[in-house]
C-alpha positions as CSV (number, residue, x, y, z in Angstrom):
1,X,-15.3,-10.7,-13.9
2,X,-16.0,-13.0,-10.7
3,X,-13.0,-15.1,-9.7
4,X,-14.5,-16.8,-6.7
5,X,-17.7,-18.9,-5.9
6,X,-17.7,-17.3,-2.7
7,X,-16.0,-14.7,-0.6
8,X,-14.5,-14.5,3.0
9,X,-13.7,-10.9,4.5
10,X,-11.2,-10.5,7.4
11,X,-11.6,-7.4,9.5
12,X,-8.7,-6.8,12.0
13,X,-7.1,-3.4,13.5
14,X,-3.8,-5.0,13.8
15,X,-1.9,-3.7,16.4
16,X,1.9,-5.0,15.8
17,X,2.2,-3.0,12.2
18,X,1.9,0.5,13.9
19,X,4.8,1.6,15.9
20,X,4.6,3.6,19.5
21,X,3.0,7.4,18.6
22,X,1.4,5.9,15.6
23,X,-2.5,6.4,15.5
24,X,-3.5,3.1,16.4
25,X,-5.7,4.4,18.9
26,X,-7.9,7.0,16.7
27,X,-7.6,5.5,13.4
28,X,-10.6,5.4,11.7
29,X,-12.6,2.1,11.8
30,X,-16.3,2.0,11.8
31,X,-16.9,-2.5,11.8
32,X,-20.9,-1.9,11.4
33,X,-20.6,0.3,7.9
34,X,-17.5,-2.1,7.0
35,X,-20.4,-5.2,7.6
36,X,-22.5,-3.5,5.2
37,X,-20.7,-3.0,2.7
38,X,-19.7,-6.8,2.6
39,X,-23.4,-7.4,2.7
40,X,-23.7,-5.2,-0.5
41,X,-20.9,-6.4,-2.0
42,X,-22.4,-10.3,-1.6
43,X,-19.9,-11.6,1.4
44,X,-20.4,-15.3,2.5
45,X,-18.3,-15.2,5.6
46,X,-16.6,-11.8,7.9
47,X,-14.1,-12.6,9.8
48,X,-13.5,-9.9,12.8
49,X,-11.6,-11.5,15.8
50,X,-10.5,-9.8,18.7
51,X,-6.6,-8.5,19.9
52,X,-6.5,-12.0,22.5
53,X,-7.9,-14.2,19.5
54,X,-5.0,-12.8,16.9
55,X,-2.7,-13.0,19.1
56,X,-3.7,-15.5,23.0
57,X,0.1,-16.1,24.0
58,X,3.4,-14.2,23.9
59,X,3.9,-13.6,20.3
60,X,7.4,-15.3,20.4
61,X,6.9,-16.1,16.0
62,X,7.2,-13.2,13.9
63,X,7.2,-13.3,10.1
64,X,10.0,-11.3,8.6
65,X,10.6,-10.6,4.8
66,X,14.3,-9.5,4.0
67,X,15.2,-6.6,1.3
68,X,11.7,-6.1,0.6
69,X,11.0,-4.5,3.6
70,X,14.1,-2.3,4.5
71,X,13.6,0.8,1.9
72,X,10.6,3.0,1.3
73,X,8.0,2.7,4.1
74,X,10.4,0.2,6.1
75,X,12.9,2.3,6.9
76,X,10.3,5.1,8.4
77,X,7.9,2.4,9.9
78,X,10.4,0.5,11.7
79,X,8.7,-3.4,12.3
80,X,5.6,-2.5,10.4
81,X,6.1,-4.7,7.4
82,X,7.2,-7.8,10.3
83,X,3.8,-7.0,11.7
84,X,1.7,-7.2,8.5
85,X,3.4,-10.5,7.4
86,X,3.2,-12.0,10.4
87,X,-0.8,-11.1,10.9
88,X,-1.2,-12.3,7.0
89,X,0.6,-15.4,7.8
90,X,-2.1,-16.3,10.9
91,X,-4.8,-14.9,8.8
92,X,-4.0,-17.7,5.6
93,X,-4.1,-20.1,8.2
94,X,-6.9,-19.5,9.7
95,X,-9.1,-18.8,6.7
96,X,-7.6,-21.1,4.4
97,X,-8.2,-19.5,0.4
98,X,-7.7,-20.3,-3.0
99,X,-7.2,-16.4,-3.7
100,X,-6.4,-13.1,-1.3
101,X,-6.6,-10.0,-3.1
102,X,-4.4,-7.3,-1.9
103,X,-4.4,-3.7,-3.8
104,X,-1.4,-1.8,-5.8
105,X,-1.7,0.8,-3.6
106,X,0.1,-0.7,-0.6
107,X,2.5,-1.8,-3.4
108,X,5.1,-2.4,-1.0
109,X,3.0,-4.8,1.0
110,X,1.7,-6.6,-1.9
111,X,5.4,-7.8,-2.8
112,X,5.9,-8.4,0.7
113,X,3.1,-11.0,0.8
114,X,3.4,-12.4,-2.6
115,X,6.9,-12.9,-1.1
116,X,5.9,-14.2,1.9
117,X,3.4,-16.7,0.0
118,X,6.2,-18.2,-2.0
119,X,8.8,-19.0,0.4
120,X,6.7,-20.4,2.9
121,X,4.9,-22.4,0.3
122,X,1.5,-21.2,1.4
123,X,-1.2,-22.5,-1.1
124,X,-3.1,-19.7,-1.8
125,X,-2.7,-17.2,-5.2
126,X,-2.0,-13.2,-4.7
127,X,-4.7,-11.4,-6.8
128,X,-3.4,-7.8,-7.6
129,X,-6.1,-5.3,-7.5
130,X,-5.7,-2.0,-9.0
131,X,-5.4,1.3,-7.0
132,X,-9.1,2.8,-6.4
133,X,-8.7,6.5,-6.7
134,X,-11.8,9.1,-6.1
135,X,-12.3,11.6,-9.0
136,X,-10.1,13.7,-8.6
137,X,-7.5,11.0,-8.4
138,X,-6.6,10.6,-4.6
139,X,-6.0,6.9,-3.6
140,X,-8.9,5.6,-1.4
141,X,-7.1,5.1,2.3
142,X,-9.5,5.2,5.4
143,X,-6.8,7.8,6.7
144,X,-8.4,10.6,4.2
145,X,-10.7,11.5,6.7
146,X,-8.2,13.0,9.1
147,X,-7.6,16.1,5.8
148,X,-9.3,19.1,6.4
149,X,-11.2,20.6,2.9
150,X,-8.2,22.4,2.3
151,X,-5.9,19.6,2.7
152,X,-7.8,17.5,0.8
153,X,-7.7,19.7,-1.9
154,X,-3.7,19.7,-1.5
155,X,-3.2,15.9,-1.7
156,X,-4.8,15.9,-5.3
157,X,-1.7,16.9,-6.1
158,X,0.3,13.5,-5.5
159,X,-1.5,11.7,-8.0
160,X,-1.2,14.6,-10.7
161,X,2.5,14.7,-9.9
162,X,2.6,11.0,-10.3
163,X,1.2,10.7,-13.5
164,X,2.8,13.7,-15.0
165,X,6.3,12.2,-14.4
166,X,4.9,8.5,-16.1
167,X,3.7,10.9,-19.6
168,X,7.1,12.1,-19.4
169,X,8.7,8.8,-19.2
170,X,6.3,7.9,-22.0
171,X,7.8,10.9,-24.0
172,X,11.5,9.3,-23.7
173,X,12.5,10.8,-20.2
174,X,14.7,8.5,-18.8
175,X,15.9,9.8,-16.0
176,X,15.3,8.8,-12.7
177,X,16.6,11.3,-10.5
178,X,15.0,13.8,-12.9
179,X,11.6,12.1,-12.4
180,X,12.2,12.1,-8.4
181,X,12.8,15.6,-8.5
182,X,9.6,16.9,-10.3
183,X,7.4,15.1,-8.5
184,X,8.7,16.2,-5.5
185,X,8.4,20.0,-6.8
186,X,5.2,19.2,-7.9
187,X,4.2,18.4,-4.5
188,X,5.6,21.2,-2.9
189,X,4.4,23.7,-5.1
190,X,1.0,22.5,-4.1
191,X,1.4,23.5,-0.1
192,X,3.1,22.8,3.0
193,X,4.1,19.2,2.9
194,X,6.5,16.5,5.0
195,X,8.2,14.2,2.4
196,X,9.0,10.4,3.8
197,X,10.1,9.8,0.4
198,X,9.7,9.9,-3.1
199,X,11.3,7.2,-5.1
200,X,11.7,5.4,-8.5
201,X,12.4,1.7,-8.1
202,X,12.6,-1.6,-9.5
203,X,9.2,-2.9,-9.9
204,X,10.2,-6.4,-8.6
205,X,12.9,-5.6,-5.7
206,X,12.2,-2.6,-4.5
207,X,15.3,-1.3,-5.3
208,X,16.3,2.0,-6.5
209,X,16.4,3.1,-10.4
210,X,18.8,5.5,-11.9
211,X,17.2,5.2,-15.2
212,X,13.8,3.9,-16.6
213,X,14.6,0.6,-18.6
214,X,12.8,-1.6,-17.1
215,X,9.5,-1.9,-15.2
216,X,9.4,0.5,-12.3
217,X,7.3,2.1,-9.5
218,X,7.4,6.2,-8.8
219,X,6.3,5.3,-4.9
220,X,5.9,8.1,-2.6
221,X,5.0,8.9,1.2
222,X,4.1,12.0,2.5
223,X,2.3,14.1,5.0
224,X,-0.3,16.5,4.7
225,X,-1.0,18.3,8.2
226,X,-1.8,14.8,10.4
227,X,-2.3,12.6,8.1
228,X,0.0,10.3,6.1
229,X,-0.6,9.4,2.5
230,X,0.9,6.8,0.3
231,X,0.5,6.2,-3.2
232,X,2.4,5.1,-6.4
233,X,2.2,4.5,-10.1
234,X,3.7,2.0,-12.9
235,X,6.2,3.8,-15.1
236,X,8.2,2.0,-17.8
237,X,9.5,3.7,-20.9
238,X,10.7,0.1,-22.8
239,X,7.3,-0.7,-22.9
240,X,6.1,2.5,-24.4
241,X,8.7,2.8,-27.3
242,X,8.2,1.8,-31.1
């Protein structure tokens, strides 16, 4: 269903939400076939500023979101979040909205912004979008590119580990820690693999679950040769009983 009469696009590598060593440098950005898929997709407006535009002077204002951002990616990304909410922040006022739509699969950064939003009574509504997976199930991330066939083949197993610990949940497991720990054997099991983290938490806060009974999130990070994948899934076994 359309929501808007017309959209707006932002385009920006931004550079204070990777941290030094991070692959800021080679990630993979390609602004002409990102221009035409907004033409395809029927964009009014794109914006793509330049590093000096984002940010002309010494960057003395930064954005930061307590408790949200500590766990999970925060405590491996040190100051990514703070940079995210703070080029969000310029970005809303700049190209003032009626609706941004941010997608589950940064799940951590859409609670950071929907926080963000609230407190700093910014007057523009967070649309969640739902995770965009290929066929095989992987989450869409630009960073894909950097898995080699047999790699690739390998991170089809986060998603099947992901949504075989939600049908247990569905079949009464309510165990967190025992959800935590298949998923992560499931990922092993699939190849060499460097966990950030695999955690069940509070759908809401963030924080972490020792049992299912209420809505939560199975988030994980891992990596895969070079690259680092994110993902994570809804899992909530009150809603599922008779």
């Amino acid at each position: 269903m359309q929501k808007c009469e017309s959209t707006a696009v932002s385009i920006f590598l931004n550079p204070t939400q990777f941290a030094p060593g991070e692959d800021l440098s080679r990630y993979p950005a390609n602004l002409e076939v990102d221009l035409d898929v907004c033409r395809e997709e029927g964009a009014r407006l794109v914006f793509t500023p330049d590093v000096s535009t984002m940010y002309p002077g010494d960057d003395a204002t930064v954005v930061h979101v307590r408790r949200l951002g500590e766990g999970l990616c925060g405590r491996h990304r040190p100051g990514h979040f703070d940079g995210v909410a703070t080029v969000v922040a310029k970005l809303f006022q700049i190209m003032p909205a009626d609706y941004a739509f941010f997608g589950e699969k940064d799940y951590q950064q859409l609670l950071i912004v929907e926080q963000m939003v609230r407190d700093l009574n910014i007057p523009i509504e967070i649309v969640r979008c739902p995770t965009v997976r290929t066929e095989d199930g992987l989450a869409l991330s630009s960073r894909n590119v950097y898995l080699s066939p047999a790699e690739r083949k390998q991170a089809a197993s986060l998603n099947r580990a992901l949504f075989d610990a939600v049908e247990k949940a569905r079949h009464g497991e309510t165990d967190a820690g025992k959800l935590r720990e298949d998923v992560i054997a499931a990922i092993k099991a699939a190849g060499p693999v460097d966990i950030d983290y695999v955690e069940v938490v509070d759908a809401g806060t963030l924080e972490p679950l020792s049992r299912i009974d209420r809505p939560g999130r199975i988030c994980l990070a891992v990596r895969i040769g070079q690259c680092r994948l994110i993902d994570n899934v809804a899992v909530d076994v009150a809603a599922s009983q008779p």
